[in-house]
N, C-alpha and C positions, 0 to 999 in steps of 0.2 A: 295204838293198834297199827299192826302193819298192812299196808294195801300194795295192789299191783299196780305197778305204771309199768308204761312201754312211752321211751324217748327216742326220738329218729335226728339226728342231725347232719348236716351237709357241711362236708368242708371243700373248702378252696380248691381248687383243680393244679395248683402249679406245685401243690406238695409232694416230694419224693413218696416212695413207698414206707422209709424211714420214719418221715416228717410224721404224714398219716399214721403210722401205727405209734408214735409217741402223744398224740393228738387223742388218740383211743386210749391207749392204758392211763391217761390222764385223768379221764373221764370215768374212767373202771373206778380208780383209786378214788374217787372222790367221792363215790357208790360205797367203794369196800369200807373205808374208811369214818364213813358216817353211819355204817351198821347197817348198809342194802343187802341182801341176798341177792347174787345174780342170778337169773334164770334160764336171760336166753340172748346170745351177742351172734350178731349178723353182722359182717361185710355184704353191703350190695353191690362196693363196687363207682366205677364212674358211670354217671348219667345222665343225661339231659338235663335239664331245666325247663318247665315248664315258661319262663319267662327270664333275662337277661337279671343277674342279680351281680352290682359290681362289677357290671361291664362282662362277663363270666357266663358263658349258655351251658354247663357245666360243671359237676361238681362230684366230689366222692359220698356217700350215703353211708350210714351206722346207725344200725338198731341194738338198742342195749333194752332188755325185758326185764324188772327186778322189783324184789320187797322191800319196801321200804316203810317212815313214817312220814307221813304227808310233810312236816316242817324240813326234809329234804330236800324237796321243789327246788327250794326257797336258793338254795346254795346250791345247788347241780347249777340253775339256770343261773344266776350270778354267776358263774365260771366260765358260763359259753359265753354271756356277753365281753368277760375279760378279754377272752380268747379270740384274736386278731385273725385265727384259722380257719373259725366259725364260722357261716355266711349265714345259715337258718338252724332254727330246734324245733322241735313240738315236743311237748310231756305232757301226756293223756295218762288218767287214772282209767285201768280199765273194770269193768264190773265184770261177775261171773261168767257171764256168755262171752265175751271176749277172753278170758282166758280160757275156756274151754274151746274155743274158735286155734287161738293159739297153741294149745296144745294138742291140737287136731291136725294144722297146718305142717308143723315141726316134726308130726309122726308120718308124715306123708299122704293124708288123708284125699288130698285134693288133687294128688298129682297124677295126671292123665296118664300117662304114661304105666304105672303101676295097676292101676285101675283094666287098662287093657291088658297087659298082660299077664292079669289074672284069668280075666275072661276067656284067653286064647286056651 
């Protein structure tokens, strides 16, 4: 049976724009490839670090949302740790309220901005 996960990971700050997006579609294919349904792919972008990782206060952020079967994990994460680009992951399963959080977030549910300018 398929479940939702949402996986966030940080790469390296010294990678080109190139680097970084062959670094993601890497990470796609390895989803597409093992039978994930993607749902939902964010660039965050570069951002702080909450703490020096690799000497690096820095780093670029990637949210990939997608269906999968739990024995996926398993091999998504074995890749980031191959992967020399990686600095951090997280793979969280989420339950119902998180993806409806999620697909509340993605329809603009929360964004201020909209919110008033309805009201005006």
């Amino acid at each position: 049976m398929n479940k939702n996960y949402e996986t966030v990971f940080i790469m390296t700050p010294v990678l080109s724009e190139v680097q970084m997006e062959d670094a993601v579609d890497k990470f796609r294919k390895v989803l597409t490839d093992n039978g994930a349904e993607l749902v939902n792919d964010e660039n965050w972008g570069l951002r702080k670090l909450a703490y020096p990782i690799a000497h690096k206060s820095t780093g670029f952020y990637h949210l990939i949302e997608f269906k999968s079967a739990p024995e996926l994990i398993e091999t998504l994460e074995t890749e980031y740790r191959r992967d020399e680009r990686i600095m951090r992951f997280l793979t969280v399963s989420l339950d119902k309220h998180a993806v409806a959080y999620n697909e509340k977030r993605r329809s603009g549910a929360f964004n201020k901005d909209k919110k008033e300018e309805a009201a005006a």
